[in-house]
N, C-alpha and C positions, 0 to 999 in steps of 0.2 A: 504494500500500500504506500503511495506518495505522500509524503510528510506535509502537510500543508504548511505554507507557508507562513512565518510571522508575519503581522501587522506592527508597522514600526512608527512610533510616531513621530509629529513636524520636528519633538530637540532630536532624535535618533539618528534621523535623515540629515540634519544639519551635521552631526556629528561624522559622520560618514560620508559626508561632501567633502570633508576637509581635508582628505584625503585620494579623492579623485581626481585625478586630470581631466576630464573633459565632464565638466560639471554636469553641460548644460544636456549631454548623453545621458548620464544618472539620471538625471533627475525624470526625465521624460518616461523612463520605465514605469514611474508614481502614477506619471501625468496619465497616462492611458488605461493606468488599473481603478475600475471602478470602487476596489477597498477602499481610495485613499480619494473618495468626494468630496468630504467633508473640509478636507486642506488643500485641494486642487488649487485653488487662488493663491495659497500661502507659495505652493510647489512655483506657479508657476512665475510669480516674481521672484521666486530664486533662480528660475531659469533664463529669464528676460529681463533681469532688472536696466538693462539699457538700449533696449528696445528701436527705440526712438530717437535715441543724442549722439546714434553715430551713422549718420548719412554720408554715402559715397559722396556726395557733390551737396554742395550748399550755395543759395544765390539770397542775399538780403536788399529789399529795398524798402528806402522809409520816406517820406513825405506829407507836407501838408497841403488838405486840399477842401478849405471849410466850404470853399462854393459849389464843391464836388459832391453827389451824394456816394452815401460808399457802396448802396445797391450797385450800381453798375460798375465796382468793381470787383466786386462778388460774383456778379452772374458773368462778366467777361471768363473771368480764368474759370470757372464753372465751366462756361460753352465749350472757351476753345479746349479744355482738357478731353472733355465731352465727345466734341464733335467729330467724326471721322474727315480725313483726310481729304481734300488741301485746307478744308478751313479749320482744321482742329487737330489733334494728335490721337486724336481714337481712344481714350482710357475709358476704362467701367471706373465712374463714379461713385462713393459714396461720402455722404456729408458722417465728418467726425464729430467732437468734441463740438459743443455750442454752449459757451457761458457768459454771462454779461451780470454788471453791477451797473445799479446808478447812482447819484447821491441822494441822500433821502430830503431835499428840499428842493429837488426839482420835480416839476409835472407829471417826466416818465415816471417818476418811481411811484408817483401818487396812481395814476393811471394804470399801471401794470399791476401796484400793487389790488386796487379796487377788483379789476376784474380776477386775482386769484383768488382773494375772497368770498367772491361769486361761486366760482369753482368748486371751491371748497364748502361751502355753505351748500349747493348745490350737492356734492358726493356724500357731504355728510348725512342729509337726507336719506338717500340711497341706500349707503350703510348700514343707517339706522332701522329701514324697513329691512333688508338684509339680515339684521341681526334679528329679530322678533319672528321671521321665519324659520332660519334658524332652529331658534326657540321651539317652534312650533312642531318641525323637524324631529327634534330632539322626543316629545312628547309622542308624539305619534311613533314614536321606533319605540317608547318606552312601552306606552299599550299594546303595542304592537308586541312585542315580547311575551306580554302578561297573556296577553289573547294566545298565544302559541303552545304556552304552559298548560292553559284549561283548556286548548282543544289536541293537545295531549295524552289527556287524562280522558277525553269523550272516544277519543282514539285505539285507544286500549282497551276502552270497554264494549267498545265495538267487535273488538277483534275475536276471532275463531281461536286463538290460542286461549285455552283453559285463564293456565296464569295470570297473561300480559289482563287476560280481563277482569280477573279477580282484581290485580293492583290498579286495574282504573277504576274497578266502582267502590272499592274502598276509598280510595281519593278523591271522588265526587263525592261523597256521602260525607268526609268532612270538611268537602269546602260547602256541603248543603249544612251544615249543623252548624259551624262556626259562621255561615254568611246570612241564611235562611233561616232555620229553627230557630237559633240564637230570640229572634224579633218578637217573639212568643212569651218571651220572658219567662217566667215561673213553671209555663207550660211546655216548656223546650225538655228537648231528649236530658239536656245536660242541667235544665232546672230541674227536673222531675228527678233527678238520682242523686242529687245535691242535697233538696230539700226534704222530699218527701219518701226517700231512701228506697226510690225504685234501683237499685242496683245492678240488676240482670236487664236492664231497660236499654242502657247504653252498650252493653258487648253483645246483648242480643240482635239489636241493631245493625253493629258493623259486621257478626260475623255470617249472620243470614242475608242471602241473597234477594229473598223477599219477592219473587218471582212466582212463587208456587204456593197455595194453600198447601199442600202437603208437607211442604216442609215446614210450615211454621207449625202446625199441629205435630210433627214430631218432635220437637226443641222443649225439652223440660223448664217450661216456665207457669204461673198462676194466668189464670184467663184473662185479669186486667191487666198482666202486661202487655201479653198478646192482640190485648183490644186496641193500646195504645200504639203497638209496633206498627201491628198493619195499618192506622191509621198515620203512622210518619211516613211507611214504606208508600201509600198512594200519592202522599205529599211530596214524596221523594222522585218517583217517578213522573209525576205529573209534571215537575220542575226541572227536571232532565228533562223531558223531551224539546221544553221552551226555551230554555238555557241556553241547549247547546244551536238550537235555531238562530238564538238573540247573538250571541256570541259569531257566529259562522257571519252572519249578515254584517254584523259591525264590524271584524276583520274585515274581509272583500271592501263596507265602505271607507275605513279607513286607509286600506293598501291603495284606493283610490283616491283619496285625498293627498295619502301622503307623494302619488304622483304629480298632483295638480299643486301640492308646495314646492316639489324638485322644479317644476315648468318655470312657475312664479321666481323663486329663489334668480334660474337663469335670465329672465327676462329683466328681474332690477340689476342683475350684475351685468346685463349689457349695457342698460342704461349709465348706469353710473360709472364704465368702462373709460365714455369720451372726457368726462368731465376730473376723472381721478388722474388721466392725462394730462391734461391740461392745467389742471393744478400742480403738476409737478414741473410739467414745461416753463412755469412761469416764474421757478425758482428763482432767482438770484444767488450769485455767486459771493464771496469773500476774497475779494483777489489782496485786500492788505497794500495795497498800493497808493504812496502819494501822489496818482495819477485823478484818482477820486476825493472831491474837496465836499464834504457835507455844505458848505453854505455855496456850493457853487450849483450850478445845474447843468451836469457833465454826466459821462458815464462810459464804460468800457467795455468791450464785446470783444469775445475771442471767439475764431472761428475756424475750423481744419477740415478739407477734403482731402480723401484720400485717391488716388486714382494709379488702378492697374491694369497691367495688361498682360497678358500670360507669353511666354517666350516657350516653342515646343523645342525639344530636343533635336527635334531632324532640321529645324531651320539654321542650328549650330554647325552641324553634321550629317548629309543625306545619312549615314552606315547606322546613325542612331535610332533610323527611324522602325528600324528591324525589331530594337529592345525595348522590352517592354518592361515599364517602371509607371509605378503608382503615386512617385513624387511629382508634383507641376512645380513650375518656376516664373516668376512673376515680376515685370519691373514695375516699379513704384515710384509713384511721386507725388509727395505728401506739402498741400499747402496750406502755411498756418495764417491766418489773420487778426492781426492784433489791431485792431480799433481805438479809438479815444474822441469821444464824439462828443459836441453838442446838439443832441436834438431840437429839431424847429418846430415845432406844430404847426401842420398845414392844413387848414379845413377846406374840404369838398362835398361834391354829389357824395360820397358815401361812406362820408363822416368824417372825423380829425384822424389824421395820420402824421406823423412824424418823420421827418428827413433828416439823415445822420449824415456831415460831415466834420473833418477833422483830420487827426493825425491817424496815419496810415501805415503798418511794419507788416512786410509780406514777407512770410521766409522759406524760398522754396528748397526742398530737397529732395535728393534722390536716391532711393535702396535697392537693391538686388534681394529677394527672398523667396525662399520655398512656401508650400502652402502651410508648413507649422508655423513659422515668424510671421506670415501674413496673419494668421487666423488669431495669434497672440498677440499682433494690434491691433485688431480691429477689433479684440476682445477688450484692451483696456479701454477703449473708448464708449465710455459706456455713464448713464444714470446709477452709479450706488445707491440710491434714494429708491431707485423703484425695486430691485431684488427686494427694499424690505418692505415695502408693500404689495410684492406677490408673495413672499414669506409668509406676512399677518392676514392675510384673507385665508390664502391655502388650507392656513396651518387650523380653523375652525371647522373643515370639514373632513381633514385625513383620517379622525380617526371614527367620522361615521360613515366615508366610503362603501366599505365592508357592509355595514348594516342595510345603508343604501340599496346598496348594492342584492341584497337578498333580499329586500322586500319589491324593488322595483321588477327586478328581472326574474319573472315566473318561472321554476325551470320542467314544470310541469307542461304548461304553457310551450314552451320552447322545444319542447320534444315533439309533439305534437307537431307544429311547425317548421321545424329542424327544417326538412326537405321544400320546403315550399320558400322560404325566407333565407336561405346557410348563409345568402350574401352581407344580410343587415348584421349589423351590431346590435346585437340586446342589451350588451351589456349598459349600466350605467356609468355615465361621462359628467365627471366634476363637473357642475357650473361652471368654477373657476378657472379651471386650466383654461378655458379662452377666452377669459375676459382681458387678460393681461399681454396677450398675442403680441400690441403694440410694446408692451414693455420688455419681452422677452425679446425684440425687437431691435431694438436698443443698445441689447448686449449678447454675443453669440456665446450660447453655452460651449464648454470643454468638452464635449463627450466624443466628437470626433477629428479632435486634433492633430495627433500623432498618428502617422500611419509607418509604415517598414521604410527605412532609408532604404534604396537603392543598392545591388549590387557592383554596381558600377562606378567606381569612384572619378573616374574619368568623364562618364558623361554628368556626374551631379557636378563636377567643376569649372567644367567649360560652358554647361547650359547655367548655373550660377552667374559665370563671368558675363554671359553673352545678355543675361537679364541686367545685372549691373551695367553696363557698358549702355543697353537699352534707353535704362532708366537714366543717365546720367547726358545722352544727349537732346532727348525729349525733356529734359530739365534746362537744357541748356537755352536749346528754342524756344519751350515759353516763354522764359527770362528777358531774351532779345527782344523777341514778338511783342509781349508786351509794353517794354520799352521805345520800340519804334512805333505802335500802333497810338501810343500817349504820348509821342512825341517826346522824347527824353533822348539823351544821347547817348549811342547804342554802336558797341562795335562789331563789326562783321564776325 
């Protein structure tokens, strides 16, 4: 038998880095074992911790240009990164990092701030109905449960098997004596052998089946108890038969309520999906910088696209295009914008809007990377804020999933069906897993990062270089492009 492996934890791993030559190898064995999810973030900035601050080529340009707005020069290098060839350099797009401050005595901040609070005033609602379903959830699995218990018990004593039936109608006879008798008070099975010392009233009770005149005239007892017995035993029966009717009905209508809460439940978590967005998009940032004057009315926007373009093997090499390899190679060029604006407020047909201009720090760069180094920055770029609120929603119904799960999806039901329907899902599907789409969105999970390096070290080298090389003259041309197309002086 194979030994299974220890689980090592984040001080262990560090510990045993320290020792490694090629770290960023170790560590990626963690990154793709699903044992170690829990620390996969922790792993993987020990893997990448410089990701980003060492670009093959770098191009910085800074200027001010308050008459300028700075939209158009966001959607410029947007297009032309965007656009395929001759008016553009072909990249796949995507927008990075977006954070901005303002000071808190200017307009925007008062304006941005109002409609978060909207937002949030808005999802809070949401929520709030959310939670009392919920609730409501939670009640119905509990009856739900109870109802399972006592139709159990009606179960068994249904049953052909001697025993199994014996243990159910003893079991219904004391949930009739402790729920039903009981209300009889003085007159109940258990008043009557208490007070007025019928004794053989109560074991007579449970151990006869009470089905047959013949048996009860065989059972050594006085005739008033016997008068008394078969007069619980009609009582008894007569309340089974209604019971387990009452009981049957109200499961079946509760197993359909508790459908029509699961519906409900998704319906406000979509609603409240746009607006829990939106409230987070509207965060502000902390950048700490004397670039933001609280009595000024100013404010600062960072902003990074990333744009790649995949580089095949055989455009390095016809001979490579034979081998076959699982790794892609990709050049890259990553543009940050740093903003310093004063906002204007402009009113129009379709409302006030605001035009930023100011000072302007573009800093393009260029990297050569495989698909793990891409996927780990596209991964840091990401909202922290929203993981923890699809954490705090998630985390309210993982552990009635399961429950869910066995009340919604009949599997008697399903067999029955099986052949007619194999294509559908019965199963039940969290609310929540797709309320969050857009936030999972955001940020690309680790689960399939790491794939096999390459047996070919030759061709992961040269199709490396040839993406670097890529990347670094499509960095270059931007740089230019831009510069000439804004009139700035620009050398060949």
């Amino acid at each position: 038998m194979q030994k299974k492996e220890e689980i090592l934890t984040l001080e262990k791993i560090k510990e045993k880095l320290e020792k490694e030559k090629d770290k960023k190898e170790f560590l990626k064995q963690f990154i793709k074992n699903k044992e170690y999810n829990d620390i996969r973030k922790d792993l993987v900035k020990l893997a990448y911790p410089e990701v980003i601050k060492n670009p093959e080529k770098e191009f910085n340009l800074t200027y001010d240009a308050f008459s300028e707005g700075l939209e158009p020069i966001y959607f410029w290098l947007l297009d032309f990164l965007r656009d395929s060839a001759p008016g553009g350099l072909g990249f796949d797009v995507k927008k990075g990092e977006e954070n901005y401050e303002a000071s808190v005595s200017s307009g925007y901040f008062s304006e941005i701030g109002g409609k978060k609070t909207q937002m949030q005033q808005k999802a809070a609602e949401y929520l709030g109905a959310i939670n009392q379903v919920i609730k409501s959830i939670i009640n119905l699995i509990y009856d739900l449960k109870e109802f399972e218990i006592r139709l159990k018990h009606y179960d068994d004593y249904r049953s052909d098997d001697k025993e199994r039936k014996s243990k159910g109608r003893i079991a219904l006879k004391f949930v009739w004596m402790d729920q039903v008798d009981v209300k009889n008070g003085a007159g109940s099975i258990n008043g009557l052998a208490q007070n007025l010392n019928f004794t053989t009233l109560r074991s007579g009770f449970l151990q006869l089946d009470g089905e047959t005149e013949e048996e009860l005239k065989k059972y050594d007892m006085n005739e008033n108890v016997k008068t008394i017995i078969r007069k619980k035993f009609d009582d008894f029966f007569t309340w089974l038969d209604y019971s387990e009717e009452e009981i049957r009905n109200r499961y079946t209508i509760e197993k359909s309520y508790l459908k029509s809460q699961v519906g409900t439940l998704k319906l406000y978590a979509k609603w409240a999906k746009p607006y829990l967005v939106a409230a987070q998009k509207l965060n502000m940032k902390e950048f700490n910088t004397p670039d933001i004057v609280n009595a000024f009315s100013n404010m600062q926007m960072d902003l990074e696209l990333f744009g790649k373009k995949e580089i095949k093997p055989e455009s390095v090499n016809p001979n490579f295009k034979e081998i076959k390899t699982e790794r892609k190679f990709y050049a890259v060029v990553r543009i940050f914008l740093k903003f310093r604006t004063i906002p204007q407020s402009v009113s129009g047909q379709g409302g006030r809007q605001y035009v930023h201009g100011g000072r302007t720090d573009i800093i393009i760069q260029a990297f050569g990377m495989d698909d793990i180094d891409l996927n780990i920055l596209e991964s840091k770029e990401l909202y922290e804020d929203m993981e923890l609120i699809d954490q705090w929603v998630n985390v309210s119904l993982e552990t009635l999933e399961k429950e869910l799960d066995k009340f919604i999806h009949d599997k008697k039901e399903e067999k029955k069906e099986e052949k007619k329907e194999s294509k559908l899902n019965h199963g039940f599907d969290n609310p929540f897993k797709g309320v969050f789409n857009e936030f999972s969105g955001m940020f690309s999970p680790l689960k399939e990062l790491v794939k096999p390096k390459p047996k070919e070290p030759i061709l992961y080298k040269e199709t490396l270089n040839e993406a670097i090389n890529s990347s670094k003259l499509n960095c270059d041309i931007l740089y230019k492009v831009y510069k000439k197309t804004h009139g700035m002086l620009a050398t060949d």
